[in-house]
Backbone as CSV, one residue per row, in Angstrom:
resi,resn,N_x,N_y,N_z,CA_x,CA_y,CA_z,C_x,C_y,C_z
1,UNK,-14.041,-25.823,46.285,-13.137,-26.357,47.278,-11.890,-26.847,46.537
2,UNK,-10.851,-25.918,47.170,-9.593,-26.666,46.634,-9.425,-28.562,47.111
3,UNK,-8.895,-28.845,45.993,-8.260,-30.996,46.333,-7.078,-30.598,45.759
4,UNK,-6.445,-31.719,46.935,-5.338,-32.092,46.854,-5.482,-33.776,46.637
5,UNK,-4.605,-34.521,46.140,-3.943,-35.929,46.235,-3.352,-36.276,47.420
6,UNK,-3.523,-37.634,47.270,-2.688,-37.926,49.139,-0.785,-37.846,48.786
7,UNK,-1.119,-37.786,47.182,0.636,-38.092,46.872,1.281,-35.886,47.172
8,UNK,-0.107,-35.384,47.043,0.539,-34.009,47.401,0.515,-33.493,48.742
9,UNK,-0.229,-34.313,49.386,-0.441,-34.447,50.618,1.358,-34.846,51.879
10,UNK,1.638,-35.922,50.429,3.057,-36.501,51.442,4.552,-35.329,50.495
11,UNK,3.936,-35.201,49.653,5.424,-33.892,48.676,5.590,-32.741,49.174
12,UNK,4.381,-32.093,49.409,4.200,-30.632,49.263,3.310,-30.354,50.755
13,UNK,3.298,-31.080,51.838,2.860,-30.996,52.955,2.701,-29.190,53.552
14,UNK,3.449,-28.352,53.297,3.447,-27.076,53.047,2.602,-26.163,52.521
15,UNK,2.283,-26.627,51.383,1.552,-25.678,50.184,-0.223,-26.130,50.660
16,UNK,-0.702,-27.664,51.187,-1.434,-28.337,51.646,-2.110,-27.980,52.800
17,UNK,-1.154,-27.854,54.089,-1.868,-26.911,55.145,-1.696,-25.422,55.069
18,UNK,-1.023,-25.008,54.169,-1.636,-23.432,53.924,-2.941,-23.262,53.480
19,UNK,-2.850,-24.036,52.345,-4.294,-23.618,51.602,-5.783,-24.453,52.605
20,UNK,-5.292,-25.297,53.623,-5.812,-25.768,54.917,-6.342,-24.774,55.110
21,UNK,-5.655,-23.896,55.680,-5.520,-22.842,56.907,-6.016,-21.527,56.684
22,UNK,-6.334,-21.590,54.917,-7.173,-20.314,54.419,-8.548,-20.441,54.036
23,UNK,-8.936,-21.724,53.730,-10.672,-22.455,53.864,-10.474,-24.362,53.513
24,UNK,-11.423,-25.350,54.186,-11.133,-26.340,53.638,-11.360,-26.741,52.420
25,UNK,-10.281,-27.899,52.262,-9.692,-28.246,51.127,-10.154,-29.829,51.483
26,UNK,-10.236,-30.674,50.166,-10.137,-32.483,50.211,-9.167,-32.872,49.494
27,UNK,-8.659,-33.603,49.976,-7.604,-34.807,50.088,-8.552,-36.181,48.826
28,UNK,-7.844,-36.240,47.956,-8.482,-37.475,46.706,-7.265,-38.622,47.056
29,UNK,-7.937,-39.635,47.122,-7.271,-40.997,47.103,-7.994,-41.416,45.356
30,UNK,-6.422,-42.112,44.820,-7.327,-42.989,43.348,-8.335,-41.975,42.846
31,UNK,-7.767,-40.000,42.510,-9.036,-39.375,41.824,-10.325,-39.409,42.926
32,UNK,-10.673,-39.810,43.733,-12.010,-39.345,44.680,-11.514,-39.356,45.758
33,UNK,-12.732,-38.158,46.038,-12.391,-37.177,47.583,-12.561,-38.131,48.502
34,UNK,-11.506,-38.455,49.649,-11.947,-39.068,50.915,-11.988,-38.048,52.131
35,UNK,-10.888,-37.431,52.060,-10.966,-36.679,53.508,-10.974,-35.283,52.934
36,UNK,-11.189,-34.277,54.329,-11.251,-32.940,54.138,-10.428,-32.508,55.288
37,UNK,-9.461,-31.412,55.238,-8.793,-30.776,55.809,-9.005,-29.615,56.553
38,UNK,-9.386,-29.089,57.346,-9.417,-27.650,57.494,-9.037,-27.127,58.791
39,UNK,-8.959,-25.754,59.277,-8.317,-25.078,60.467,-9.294,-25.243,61.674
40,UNK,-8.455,-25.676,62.626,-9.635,-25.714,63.904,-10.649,-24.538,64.163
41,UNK,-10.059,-23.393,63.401,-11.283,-22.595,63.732,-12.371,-22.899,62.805
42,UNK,-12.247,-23.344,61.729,-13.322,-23.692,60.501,-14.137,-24.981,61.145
43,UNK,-13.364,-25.490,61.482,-14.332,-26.916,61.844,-14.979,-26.700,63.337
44,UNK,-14.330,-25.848,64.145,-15.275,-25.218,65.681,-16.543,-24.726,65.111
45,UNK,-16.364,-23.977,64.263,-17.612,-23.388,63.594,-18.903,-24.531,62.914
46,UNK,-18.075,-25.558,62.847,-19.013,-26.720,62.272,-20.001,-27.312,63.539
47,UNK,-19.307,-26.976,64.748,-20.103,-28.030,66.063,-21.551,-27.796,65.913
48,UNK,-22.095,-28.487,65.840,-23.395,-28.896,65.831,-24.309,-28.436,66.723
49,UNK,-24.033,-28.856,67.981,-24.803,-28.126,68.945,-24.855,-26.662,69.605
50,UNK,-24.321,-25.860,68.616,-24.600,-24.651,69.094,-25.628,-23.866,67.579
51,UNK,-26.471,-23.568,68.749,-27.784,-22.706,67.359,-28.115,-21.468,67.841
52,UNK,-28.107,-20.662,66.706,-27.820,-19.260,67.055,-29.250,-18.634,66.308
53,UNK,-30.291,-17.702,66.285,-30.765,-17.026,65.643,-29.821,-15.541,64.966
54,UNK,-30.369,-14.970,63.902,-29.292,-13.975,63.431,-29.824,-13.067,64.109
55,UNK,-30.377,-12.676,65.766,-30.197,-11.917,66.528,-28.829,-12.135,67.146
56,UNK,-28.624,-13.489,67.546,-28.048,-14.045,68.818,-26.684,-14.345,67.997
57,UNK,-26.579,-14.133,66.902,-25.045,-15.030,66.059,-24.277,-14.095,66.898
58,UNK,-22.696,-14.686,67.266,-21.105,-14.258,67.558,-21.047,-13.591,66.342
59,UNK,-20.414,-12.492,66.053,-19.587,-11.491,65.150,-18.732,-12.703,65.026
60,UNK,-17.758,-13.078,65.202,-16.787,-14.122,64.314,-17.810,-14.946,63.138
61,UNK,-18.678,-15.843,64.160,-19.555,-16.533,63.355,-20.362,-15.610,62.046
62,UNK,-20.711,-14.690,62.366,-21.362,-13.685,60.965,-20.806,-13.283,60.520
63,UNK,-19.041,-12.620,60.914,-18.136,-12.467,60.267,-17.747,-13.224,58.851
64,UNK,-18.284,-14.945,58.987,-17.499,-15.887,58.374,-18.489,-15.997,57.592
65,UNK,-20.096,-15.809,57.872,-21.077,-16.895,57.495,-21.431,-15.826,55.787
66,UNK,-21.514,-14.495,56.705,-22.320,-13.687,55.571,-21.571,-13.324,54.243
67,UNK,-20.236,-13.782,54.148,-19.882,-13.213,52.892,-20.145,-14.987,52.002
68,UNK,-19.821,-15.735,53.005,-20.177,-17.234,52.141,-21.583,-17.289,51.728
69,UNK,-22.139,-16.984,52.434,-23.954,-16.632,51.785,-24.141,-15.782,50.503
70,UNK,-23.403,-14.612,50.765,-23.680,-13.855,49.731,-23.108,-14.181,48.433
71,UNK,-21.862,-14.806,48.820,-21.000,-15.513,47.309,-21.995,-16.685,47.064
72,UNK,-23.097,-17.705,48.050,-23.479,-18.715,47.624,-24.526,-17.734,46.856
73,UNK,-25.480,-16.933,46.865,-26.280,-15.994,46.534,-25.945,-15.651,45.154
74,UNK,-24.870,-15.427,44.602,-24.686,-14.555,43.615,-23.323,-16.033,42.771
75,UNK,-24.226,-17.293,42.971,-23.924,-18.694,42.474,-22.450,-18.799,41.929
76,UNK,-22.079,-18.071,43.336,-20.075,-18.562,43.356,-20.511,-19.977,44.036
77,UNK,-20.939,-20.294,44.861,-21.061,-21.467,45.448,-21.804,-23.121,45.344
78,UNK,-20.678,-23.951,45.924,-21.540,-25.222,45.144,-22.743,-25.874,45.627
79,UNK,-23.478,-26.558,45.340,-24.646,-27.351,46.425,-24.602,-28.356,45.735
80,UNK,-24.333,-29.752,46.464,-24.482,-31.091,46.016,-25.990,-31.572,46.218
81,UNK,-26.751,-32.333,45.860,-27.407,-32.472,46.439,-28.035,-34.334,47.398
């Protein structure tokens, strides 16, 4: 996940919601992450109450999900735990 600073947050407000708007990004206050940024379609995808089996998934939704799986798969991806 790309971070930004809140000081690049108020300079470069531009460069900030682009890289928004292409996957989310966090915002560091004082060096640690407080907030996270991302495109209303990224965070629609977050709502909670919708559960899908991978019969029943939306093509957008598998569109998005299966290449992030497969990059988490082949340990491009992070897991905190």
């Amino acid at each position: 996940m790309k971070s930004f600073s809140t000081g690049d947050l108020s300079r470069k407000i531009g460069d900030v919601t682009h890289a928004a708007s292409q996957a989310p990004i966090s915002i560091t206050q004082h060096n640690k992450p407080r907030y996270v940024m991302m495109s209303v379609e990224a965070f629609q995808l977050l709502n909670p109450r919708r559960v899908y089996s991978v019969n029943n998934t939306p093509p957008e939704i598998a569109d998005w999900l299966v290449p992030q799986l497969e990059a988490f798969a082949r340990g491009e991806g992070e897991y905190e735990k």
